[in-house]
C-alpha positions in Angstrom: 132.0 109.0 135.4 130.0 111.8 137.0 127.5 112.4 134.7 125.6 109.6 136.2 126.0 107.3 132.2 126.7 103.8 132.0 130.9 103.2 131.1 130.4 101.6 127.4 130.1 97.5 127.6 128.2 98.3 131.3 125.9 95.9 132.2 123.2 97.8 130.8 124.6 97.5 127.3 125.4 93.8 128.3 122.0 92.9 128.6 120.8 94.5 125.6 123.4 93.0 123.8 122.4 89.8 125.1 118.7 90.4 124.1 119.3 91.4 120.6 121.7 88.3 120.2 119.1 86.1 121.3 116.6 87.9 119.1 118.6 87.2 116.3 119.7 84.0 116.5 116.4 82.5 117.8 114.8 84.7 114.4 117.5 83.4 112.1 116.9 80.1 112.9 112.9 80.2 112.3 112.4 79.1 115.9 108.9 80.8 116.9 109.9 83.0 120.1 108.5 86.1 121.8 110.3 88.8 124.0 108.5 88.4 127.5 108.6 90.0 130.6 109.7 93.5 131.8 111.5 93.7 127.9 108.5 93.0 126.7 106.9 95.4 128.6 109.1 98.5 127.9 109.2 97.5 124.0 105.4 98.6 124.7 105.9 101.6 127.4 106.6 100.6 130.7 109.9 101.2 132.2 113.1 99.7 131.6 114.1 97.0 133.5 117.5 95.9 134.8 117.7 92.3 135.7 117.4 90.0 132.8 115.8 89.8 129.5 113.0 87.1 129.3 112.0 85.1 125.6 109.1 82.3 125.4 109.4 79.2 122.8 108.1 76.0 122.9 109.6 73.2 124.9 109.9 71.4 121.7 112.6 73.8 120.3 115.0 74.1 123.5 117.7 72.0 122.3 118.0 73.9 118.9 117.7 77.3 120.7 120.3 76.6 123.1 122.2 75.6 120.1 121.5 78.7 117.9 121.9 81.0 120.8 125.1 79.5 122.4 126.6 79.9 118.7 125.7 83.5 118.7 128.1 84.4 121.6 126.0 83.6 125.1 127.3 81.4 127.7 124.1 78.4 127.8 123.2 77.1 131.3 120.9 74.2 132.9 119.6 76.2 136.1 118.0 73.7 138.2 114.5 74.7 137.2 112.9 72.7 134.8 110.7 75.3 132.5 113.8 77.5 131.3 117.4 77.8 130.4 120.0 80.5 130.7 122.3 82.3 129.0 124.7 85.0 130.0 127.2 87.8 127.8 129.4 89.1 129.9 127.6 88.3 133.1 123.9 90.1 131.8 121.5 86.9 132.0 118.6 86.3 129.3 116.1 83.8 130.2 114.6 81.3 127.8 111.2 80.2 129.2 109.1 77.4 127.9 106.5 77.1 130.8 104.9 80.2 131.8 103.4 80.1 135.3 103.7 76.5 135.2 101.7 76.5 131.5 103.7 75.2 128.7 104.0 77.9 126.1 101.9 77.9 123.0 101.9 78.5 119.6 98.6 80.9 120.4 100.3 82.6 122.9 103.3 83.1 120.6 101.1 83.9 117.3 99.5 87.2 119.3 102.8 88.4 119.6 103.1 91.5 118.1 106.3 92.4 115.7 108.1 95.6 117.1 111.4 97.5 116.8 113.5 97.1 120.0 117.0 98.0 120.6 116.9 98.4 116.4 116.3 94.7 116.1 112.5 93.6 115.0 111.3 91.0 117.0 107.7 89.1 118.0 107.1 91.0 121.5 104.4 89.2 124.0 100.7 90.8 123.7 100.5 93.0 126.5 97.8 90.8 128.0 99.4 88.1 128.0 102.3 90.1 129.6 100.2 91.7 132.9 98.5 87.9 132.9 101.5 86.4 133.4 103.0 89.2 135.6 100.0 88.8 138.1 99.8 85.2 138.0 103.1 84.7 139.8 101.9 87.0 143.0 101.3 84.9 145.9 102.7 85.5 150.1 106.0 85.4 149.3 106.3 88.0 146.4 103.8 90.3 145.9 105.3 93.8 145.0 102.3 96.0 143.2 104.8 99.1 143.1 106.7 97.4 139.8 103.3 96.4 138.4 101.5 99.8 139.1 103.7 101.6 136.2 104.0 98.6 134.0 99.8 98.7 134.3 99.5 101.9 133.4 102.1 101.9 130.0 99.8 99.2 128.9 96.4 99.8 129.7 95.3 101.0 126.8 97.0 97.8 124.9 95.6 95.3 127.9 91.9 93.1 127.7 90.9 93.8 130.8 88.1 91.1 130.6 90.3 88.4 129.2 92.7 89.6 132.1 90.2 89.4 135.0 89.1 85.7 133.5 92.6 84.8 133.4 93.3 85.6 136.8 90.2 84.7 138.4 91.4 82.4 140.8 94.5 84.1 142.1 93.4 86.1 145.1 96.3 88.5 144.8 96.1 89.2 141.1 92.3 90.1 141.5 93.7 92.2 144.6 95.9 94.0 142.2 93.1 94.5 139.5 90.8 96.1 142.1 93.6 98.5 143.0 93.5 99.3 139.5 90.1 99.9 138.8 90.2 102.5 142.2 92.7 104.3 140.6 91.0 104.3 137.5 93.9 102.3 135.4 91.7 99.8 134.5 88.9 99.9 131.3 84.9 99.0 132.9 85.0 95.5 132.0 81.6 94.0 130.8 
């Protein structure tokens, strides 16, 4: 093709296709999920990304979501972490987390999901706090890249609280780093 678009069943459509399945069949089921990650942060502005799709639920439910999503069509793998599982259509991965930075996730942190439309598909998406918190909590020496967070930042800003933020991060170096950047460039809301 030389019009630059994605051949139909690319891996772009793979992944989405993997995300909406997952969405589905996690929903279906009446396991409590939430779309995380750079998904979750597109479904609210930011650019889209390409590596993987991301969902939260509790630890308690990974057995019957591996079940539910392995039925709707998605390869299920043990990856030798031990806070998520994988699954894979046709090669495009989703990743089903139930620790978040090393936190287990919660029903709180699944109940301020918000409900949204994505890829036609209405789904519990992560509160956009909760996205940038977990985003900036993960920057340390060996992976600290502020040019992906710098557009996802400024999608959300309006959506972000920036003092539950700056508490939440308080004791990563890096993460109040990047928040500083932010309020230079004027990104961030004055915080009390």
């Amino acid at each position: 093709m030389t019009d630059g678009a994605e051949p139909e069943g690319g891996p772009r459509d793979d992944l989405q296709d993997g995300l909406r399945r997952t969405a589905v069949a996690l929903g279906r089921a009446g396991i409590p999920f939430a779309l995380v990650g750079g998904y979750a942060a597109w479904a609210r502005g930011a650019p889209e990304p390409s590596h993987d799709a991301d969902f939260a639920i509790a630890e308690a439910d990974v057995e019957r979501a591996k079940a539910v999503i392995a039925a709707a069509g998605l390869d299920v793998r043990e990856p030798a972490e031990d806070w998520l599982f994988k699954a894979y259509r046709r090669g495009a991965l989703v990743d089903v987390i139930f620790r978040m930075v090393g936190e287990p996730v919660t029903p709180e942190m699944l109940a301020r999901s918000d409900v949204i439309e994505v890829l036609a598909v209405r789904m519990p998406v992560m509160d956009a706090t909760d996205v940038l918190s977990a985003k900036l909590r993960v920057l340390g020496e060996h992976f600290c890249d502020y040019t992906r967070l710098l557009p996802i930042a400024r999608a959300l800003r309006e959506q972000v609280d920036w003092d539950r933020l700056a508490a939440e991060v308080r004791e990563h170096p890096y993460a109040r780093a990047f928040l500083f950047l932010l309020d230079e460039l004027g990104v961030a809301a004055p915080r009390s």
